[in-house]
C-alpha positions in Angstrom: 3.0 -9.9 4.6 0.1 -10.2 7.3 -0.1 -8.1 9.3 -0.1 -8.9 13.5 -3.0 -9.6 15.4 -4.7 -5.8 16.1 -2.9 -3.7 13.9 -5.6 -3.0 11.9 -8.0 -2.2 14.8 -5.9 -0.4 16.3 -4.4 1.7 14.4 -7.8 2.5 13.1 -9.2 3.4 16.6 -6.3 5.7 17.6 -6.1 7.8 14.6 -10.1 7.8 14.6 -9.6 8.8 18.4 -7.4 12.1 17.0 -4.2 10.2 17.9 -0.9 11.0 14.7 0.2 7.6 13.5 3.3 7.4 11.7 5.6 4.1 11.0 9.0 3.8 11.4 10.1 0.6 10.1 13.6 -1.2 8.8 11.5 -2.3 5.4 12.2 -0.3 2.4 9.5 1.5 1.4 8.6 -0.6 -1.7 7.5 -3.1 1.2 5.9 -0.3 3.4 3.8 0.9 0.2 3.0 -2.6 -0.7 1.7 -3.3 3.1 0.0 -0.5 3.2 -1.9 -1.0 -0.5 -3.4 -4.3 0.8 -4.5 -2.3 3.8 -6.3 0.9 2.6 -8.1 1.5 5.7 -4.8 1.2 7.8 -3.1 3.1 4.7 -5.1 6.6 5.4 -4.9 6.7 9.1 -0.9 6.8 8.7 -0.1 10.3 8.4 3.7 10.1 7.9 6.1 7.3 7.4 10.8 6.8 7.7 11.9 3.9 5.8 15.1 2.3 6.6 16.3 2.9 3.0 15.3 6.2 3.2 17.6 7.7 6.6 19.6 5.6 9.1 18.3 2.0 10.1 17.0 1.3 14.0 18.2 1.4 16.2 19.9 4.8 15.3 17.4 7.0 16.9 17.2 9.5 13.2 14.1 7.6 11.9 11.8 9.0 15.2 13.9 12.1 15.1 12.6 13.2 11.5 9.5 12.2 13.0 9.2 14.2 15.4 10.4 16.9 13.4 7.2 16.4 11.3 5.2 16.5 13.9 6.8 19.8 15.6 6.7 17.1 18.9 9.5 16.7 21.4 10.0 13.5 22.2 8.2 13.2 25.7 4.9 13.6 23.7 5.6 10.4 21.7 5.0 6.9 21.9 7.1 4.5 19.8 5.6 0.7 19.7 7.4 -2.2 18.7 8.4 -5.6 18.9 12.0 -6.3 18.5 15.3 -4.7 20.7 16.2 -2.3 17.9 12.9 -0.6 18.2 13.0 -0.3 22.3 16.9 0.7 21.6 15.5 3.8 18.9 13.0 4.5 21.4 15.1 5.3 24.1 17.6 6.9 22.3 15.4 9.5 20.7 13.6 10.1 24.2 10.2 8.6 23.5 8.5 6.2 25.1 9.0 2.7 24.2 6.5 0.1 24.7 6.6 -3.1 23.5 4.0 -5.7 22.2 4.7 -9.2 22.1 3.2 -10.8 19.1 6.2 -10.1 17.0 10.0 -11.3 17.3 11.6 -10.6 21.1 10.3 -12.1 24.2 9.3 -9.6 27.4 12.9 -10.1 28.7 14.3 -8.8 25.5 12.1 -6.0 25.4 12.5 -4.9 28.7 16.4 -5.7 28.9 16.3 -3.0 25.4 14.3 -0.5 27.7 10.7 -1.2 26.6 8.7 0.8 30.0 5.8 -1.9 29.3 5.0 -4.8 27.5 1.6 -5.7 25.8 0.4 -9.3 24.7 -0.7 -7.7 21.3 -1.1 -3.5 20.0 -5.0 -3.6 20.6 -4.2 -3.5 24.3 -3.0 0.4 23.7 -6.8 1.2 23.2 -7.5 0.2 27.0 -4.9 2.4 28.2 -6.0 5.1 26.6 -9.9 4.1 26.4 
């Protein structure tokens, strides 16, 4: 599975900028390992990862909640990105920020209607707001 445009670079920038990446994502994580094997450079940058096979599925709000808990964050120092309703929904249920990028499946409209506070054309555009 390809990844979207700017994950990669990202990803890569933030960690290398000191930022914690984790994923929380509705594959299993047979699919999150295999992603993550084709992308070793992405791979060690992640620092922890919730699988939906592995707690409840988004938009139930545990998958950022055991994040967090890794973490030792509350939730107003947390950022969740994503591009589809259930992720802006787990967002604002757990308390963190949800912004929303829109080279994946929902439209601005549906991300904003699910609470997303922003919406970016693509992820690399999180590295000019926090450039």
């Amino acid at each position: 599975m390809p990844l979207f445009p700017g994950v990669e670079q990202t990803v890569i920038a933030l960690a290398d900028a000191g930022f914690e990446i984790a994923v929380a994502t509705g594959k299993a994580r047979r699919g999150l390992d295999k992603v993550l094997n084709e992308n070793p450079h992405l791979a060690a940058r992640i620092s922890a990862s919730r699988c939906a096979d592995e707690t409840r599925s988004k938009p139930d709000p545990l998958m950022l909640e055991q994040l967090l808990d890794h973490y030792a964050l509350p939730p107003e120092a947390a950022v969740m990105v994503g591009d589809t309703v259930h992720d802006m929904e787990m967002a604002v249920a757990a308390g963190v920020l949800p912004l929303g990028v829109l080279c994946g499946v929902h439209d601005t409209q549906r991300l904003t209607q699910a609470g997303a506070a922003l919406c970016l054309p693509d992820p690399s555009f999180l590295l000019r707001e926090v450039g």
